[in-house]
C-alpha positions in Angstrom: 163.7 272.7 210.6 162.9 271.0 213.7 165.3 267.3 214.8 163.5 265.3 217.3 163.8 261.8 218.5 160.6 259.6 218.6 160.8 256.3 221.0 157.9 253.8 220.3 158.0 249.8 220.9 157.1 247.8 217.9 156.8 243.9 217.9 158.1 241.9 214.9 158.6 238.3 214.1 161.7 237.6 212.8 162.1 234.2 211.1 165.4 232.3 211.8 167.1 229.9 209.8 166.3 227.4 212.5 162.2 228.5 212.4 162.5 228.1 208.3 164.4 224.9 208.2 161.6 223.6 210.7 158.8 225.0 208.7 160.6 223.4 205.3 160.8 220.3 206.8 157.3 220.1 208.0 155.8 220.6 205.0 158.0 217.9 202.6 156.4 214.8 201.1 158.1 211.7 202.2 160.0 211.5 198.6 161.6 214.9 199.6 162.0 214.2 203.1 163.9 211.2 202.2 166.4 212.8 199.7 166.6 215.8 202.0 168.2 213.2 205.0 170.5 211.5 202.2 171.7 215.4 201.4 172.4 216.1 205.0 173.8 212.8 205.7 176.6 212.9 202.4 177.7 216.8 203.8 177.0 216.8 207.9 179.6 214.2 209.1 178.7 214.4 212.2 174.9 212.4 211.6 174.4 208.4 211.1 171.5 207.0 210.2 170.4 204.1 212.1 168.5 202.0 210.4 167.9 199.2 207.5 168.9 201.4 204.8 172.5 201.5 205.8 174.7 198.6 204.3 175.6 195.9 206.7 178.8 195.7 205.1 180.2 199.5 205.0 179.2 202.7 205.1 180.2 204.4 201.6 179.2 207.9 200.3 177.6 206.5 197.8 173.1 206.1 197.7 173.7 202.1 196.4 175.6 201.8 200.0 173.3 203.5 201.9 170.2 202.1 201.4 168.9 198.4 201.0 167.4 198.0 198.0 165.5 194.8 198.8 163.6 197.0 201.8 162.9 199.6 199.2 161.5 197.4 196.7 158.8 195.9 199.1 157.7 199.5 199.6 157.3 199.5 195.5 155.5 195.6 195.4 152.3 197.7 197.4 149.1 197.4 195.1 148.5 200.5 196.1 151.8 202.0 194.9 151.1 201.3 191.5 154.0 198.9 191.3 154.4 195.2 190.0 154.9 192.6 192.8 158.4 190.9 192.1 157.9 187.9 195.1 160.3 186.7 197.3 163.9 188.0 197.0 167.3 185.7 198.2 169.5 187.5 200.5 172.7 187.0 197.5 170.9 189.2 195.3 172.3 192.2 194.1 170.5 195.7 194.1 172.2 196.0 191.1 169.9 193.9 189.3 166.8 196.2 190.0 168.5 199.1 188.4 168.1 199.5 185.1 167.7 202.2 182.2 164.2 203.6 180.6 163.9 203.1 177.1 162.5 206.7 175.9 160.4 206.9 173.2 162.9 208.6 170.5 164.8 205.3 171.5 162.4 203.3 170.7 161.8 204.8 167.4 165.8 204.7 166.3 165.6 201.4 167.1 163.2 200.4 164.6 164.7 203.1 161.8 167.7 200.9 162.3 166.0 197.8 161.4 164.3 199.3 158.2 165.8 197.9 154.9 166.3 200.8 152.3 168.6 204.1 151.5 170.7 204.9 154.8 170.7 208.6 154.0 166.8 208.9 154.1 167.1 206.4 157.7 169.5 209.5 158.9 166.9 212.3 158.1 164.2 209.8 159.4 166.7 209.9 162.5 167.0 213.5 162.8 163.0 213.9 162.7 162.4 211.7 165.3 164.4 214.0 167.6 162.6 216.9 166.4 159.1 215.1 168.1 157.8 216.8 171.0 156.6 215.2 174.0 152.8 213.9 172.7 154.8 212.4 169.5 154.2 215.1 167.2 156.1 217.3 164.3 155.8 221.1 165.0 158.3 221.6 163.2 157.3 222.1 159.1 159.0 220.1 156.2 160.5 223.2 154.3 162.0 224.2 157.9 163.8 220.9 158.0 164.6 220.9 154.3 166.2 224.1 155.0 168.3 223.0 158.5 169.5 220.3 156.7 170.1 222.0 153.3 168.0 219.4 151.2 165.0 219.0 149.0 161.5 219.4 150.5 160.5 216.1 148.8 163.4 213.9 150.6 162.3 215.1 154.0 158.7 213.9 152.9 159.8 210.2 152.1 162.1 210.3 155.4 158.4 212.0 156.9 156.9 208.9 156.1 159.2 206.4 157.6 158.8 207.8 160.6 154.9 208.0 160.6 155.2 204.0 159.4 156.7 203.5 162.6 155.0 202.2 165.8 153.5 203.7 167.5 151.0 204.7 164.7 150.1 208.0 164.8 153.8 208.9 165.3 155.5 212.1 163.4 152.0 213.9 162.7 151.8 217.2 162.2 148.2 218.1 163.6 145.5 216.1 165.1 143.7 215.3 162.1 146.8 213.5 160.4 147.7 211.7 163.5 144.5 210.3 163.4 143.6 209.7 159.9 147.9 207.6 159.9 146.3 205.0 162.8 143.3 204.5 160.8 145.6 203.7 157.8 147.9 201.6 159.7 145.1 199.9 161.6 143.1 198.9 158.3 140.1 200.8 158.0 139.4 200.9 154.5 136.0 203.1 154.8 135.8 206.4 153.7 133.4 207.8 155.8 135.8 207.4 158.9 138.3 209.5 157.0 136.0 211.8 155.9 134.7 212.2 159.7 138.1 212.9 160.6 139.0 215.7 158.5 135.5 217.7 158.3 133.7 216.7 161.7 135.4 216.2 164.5 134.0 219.5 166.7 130.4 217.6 166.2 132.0 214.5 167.0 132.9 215.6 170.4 129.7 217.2 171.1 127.8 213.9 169.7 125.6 215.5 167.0 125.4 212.5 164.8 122.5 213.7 163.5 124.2 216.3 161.9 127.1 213.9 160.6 125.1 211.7 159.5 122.8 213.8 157.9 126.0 215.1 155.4 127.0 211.7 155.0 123.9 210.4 153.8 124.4 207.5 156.5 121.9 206.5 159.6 122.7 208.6 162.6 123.1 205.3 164.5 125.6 204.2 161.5 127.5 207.7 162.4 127.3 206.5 166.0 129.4 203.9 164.8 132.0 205.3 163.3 132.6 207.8 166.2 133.4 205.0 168.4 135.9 203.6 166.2 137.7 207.1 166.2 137.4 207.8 169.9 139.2 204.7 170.7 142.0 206.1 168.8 145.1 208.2 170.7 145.1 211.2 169.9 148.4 211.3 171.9 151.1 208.4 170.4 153.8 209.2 173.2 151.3 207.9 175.5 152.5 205.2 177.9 156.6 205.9 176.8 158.9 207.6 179.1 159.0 210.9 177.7 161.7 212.4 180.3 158.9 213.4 182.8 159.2 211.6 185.7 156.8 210.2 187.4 157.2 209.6 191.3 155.7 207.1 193.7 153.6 207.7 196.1 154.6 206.5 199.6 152.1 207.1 202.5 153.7 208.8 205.7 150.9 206.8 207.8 148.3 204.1 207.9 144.9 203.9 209.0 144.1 200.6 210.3 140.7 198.9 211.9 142.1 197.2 215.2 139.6 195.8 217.2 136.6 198.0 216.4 138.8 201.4 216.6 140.6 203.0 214.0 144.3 203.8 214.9 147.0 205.6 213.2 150.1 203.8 212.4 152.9 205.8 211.5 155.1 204.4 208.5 158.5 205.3 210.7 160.1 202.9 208.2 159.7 205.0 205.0 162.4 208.4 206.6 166.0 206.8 208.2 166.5 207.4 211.4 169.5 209.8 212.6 171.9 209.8 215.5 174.8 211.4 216.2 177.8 209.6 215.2 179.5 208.9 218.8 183.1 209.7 217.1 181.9 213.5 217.1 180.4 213.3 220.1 183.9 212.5 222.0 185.4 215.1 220.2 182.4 217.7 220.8 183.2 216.6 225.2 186.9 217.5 224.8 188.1 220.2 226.7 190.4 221.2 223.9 189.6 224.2 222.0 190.0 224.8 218.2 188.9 225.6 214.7 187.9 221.8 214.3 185.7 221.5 217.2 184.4 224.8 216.7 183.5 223.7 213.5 182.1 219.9 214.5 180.2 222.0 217.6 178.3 224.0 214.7 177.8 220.5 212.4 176.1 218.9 215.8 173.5 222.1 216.4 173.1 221.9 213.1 172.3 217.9 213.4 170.5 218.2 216.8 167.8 220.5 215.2 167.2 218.5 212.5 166.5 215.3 214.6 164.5 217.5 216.2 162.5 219.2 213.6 162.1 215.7 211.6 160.3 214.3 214.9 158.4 217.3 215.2 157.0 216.6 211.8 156.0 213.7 212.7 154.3 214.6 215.9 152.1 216.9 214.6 151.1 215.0 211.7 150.6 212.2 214.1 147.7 214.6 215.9 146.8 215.6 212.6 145.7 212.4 211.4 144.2 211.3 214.8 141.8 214.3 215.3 140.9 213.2 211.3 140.2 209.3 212.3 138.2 211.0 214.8 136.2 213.4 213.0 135.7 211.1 209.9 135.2 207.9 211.6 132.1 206.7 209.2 134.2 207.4 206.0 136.8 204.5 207.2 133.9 203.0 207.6 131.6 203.2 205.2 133.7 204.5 201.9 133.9 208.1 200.5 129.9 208.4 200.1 130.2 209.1 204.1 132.7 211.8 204.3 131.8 214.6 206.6 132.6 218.8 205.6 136.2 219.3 207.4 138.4 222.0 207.7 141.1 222.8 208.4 140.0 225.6 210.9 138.3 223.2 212.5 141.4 220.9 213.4 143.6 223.7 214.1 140.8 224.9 216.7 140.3 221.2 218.4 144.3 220.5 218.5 145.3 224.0 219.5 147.4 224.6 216.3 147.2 227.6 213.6 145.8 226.6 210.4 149.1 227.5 209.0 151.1 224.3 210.5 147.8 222.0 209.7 148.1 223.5 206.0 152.2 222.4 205.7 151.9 219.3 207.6 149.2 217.9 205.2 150.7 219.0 202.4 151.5 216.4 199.4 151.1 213.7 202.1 148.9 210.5 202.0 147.6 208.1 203.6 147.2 203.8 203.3 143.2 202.9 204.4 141.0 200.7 203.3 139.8 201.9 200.1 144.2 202.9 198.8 146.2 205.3 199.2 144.9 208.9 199.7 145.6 212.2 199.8 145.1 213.7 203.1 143.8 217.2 201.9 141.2 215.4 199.9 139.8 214.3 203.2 139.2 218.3 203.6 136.0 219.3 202.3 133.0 222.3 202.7 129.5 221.4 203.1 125.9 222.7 202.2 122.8 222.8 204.4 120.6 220.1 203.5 117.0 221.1 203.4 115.8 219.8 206.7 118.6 220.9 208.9 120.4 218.3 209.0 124.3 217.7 209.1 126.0 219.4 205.9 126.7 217.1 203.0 130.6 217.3 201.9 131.4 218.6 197.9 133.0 215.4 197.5 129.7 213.4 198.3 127.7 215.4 196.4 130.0 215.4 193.8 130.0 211.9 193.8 126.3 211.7 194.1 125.9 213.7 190.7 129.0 211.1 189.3 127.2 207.9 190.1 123.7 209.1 189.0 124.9 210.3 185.6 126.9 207.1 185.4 123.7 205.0 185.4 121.2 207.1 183.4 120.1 205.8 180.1 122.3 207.0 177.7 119.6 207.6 175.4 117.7 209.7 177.7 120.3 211.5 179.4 119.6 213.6 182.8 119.5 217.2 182.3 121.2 219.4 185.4 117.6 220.2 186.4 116.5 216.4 187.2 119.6 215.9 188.6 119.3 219.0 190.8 115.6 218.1 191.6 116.5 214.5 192.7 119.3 215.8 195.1 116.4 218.1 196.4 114.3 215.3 196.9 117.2 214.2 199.0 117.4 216.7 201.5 120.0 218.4 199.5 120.2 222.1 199.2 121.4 222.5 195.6 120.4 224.6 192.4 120.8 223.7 188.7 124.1 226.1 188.5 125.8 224.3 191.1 125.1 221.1 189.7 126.2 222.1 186.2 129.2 223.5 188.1 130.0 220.4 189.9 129.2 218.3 186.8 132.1 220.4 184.7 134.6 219.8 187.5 134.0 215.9 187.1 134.8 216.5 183.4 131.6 215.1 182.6 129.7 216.8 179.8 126.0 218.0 178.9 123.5 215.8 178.8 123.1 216.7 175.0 126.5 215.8 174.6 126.3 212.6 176.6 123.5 211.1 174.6 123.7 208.1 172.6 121.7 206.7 169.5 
């Protein structure tokens, strides 16, 4: 058995903490960026953050004493966040007053058993079904399971059953579809028969629009059918709809702005959405001292530590920055002009005209938006293929053609609707390199459905 030694030079990237701090930083939303700084900030005591967020009063550990809550409200009053404009706030109001519990939906349910007159015990079991709802609002749970848990008859759990499904909102406590939508008809007032009798036995041919059929077994015009289908597709088929359910539900803040300034689109970085950090100058006297120990040692490793974050937070920035301005560039008319403009765009592309791998486009873009003209969007919507249209011309984005399929379908006659082959032939007609797949593709994408199941009486 021969022993030999074998020399040969390898290369290999090896990924410190500093490279994957930098790389997790550059790829957080604003939302994570921002809790990310408060984290550092409560255990690094060497960083201070410079900006409005910090109470003018003190400096406390505490997120109420760190931020201004009157500066973060006006981010919420933007239309485009979604939020309700509150007007014009007085400098002696508290932040307190802006912070305030949600009422969940089992909440809002125990509140109303509470106010039912009639036997307490049966309100308790009521009580103890209404935690039992899952998120949409429903009872997975069977009776004779409950009866059991709770050691009582079947028939007591029923009665209790029905105070909760008396509750609003209707539909409440169902066990299936069919029941939750057979309860709001009941609580709504519909009297007819028909509607229940739809319910139970036809609702697969109600979602594909086959009122022929349904009307044909209820002995009833198809344009009477029609009818009825409306009424039951403007019931909610899930009651926990609109109630805080304990998913949350966060706001989207845009890390930039596009903005029309004098003919040219410029990017305008929202640097008031992230604190800014320094280094607290009571560390750095310590840090300058010629005198060694374990606590300078230790506030030396808390200011790297510091130092490369500052660094890695502005770096983000930076390169979203050229991000977004080799974007503006490259998708100038869809500023413009609205999303019917957009250009193909990818993200090879960029990395190739800013000198960046695709890799730090990909993270920097990513669950980031931006404010324009049109809202808020997301950047990586603004990357799109293309096909060839027929003469030669520039590729058409996905997203226009999508669109272009959307808006035609939107103003067909819905009693002649368009097939995927007119719509496919019209697009065609428009220069558009497409076939009948792709446009039944597309088409399913958008949710939309067939045009025999889009067709009205």
């Amino acid at each position: 058995m021969d022993y030999s030694y074998n020399l040969a030079q390898e290369q290999k990237l090896a990924l410190t903490q500093e490279m994957q701090l930098s790389i997790k930083i550059l790829q957080m939303s604003a939302n994570e960026l921002r809790e990310y700084i408060n984290e550092e900030y409560e255990e690094n005591p060497v960083l201070d953050i410079k900006d409005d967020f910090i109470s003018s009063e003190n400096k406390k550990s505490t997120d109420l004493d760190k931020y201004d809550y009157k500066e973060m409200i006006k981010y919420l009053e933007f239309d485009n966040y979604g939020a309700q404009s509150y007007g014009n706030y007085e400098e002696e109001v508290s932040p307190f007053n802006f912070i305030s519990q949600k009422k969940s939906l089992k909440e809002y349910l125990h509140e109303q058993v509470m106010e039912i007159e009639g036997n307490e015990f049966k309100k308790e079991i009521a009580d103890y079904i209404i935690e039992s709802l899952d998120n949409r609002g429903y009872l997975e749970i069977g009776i004779n399971e409950i009866s059991e848990e709770l050691n009582l008859d079947s028939k007591l759990v029923e009665e209790a059953l029905k105070i909760v499904q008396s509750l609003e909102p209707y539909g409440i406590g169902a066990r299936n579809l069919k029941e939750c939508l057979n309860n709001q008809l009941k609580y709504l007032g519909y009297n007819d028969e028909k509607l229940y009798v739809m319910v139970d036995k036809f609702l697969e041919e109600l979602a594909d629009n086959k009122f022929k059929n349904i009307a044909l077994a209820l002995d009833i015009s198809p344009r009477e059918a029609q009818r009825y289908g409306d009424i039951i597709k403007k019931l909610e088929p899930k009651p926990s709809r609109g109630f805080y359910t304990g998913e949350e539900v966060k706001y989207v803040l845009p890390d930039a702005e596009i903005r029309k300034i004098q003919d040219e689109f410029l990017v305008i970085m929202n640097d008031k959405l992230v604190p800014s950090l320094s280094i607290s100058n009571t560390y750095k006297e310590i840090v300058n001292s010629d005198k060694e120990s374990d606590a300078t040692a230790y506030v030396k490793e808390r200011l790297d530590k510091a130092l490369f974050i500052i660094k890695s937070i502005e770096q983000r920035r930076s390169t979203l920055y050229k991000v977004l301005k080799k974007i503006v560039e490259n998708q100038e008319d869809y500023f413009k002009y609205g999303i019917n403009y957009i250009k193909p765009m990818t993200l090879k592309y960029i990395s190739e005209e800013i000198g960046m791998h695709e890799s730090t486009i990909s993270r920097a873009i990513k669950d980031k938006y931006i404010l324009t003209a049109f809202g808020t969007v997301k950047i990586r919507s603004l990357f799109t293929t293309g096909m060839t249209s027929t003469k030669g011309e520039d590729d058409v984005a996905v997203f226009r053609i999508k669109n272009s399929i959307k808006e035609l379908i939107n103003g067909e006659d819905k009693t002649k609707p368009f097939s995927d082959q007119y719509i496919c032939d019209y697009l065609n007609d428009k220069n558009i390199n497409i076939s009948r797949r792709t446009v039944a593709k597309y088409r399913e994408e958008l949710q939309i459905k067939s045009s025999s199941k889009r067709k009205r009486i």
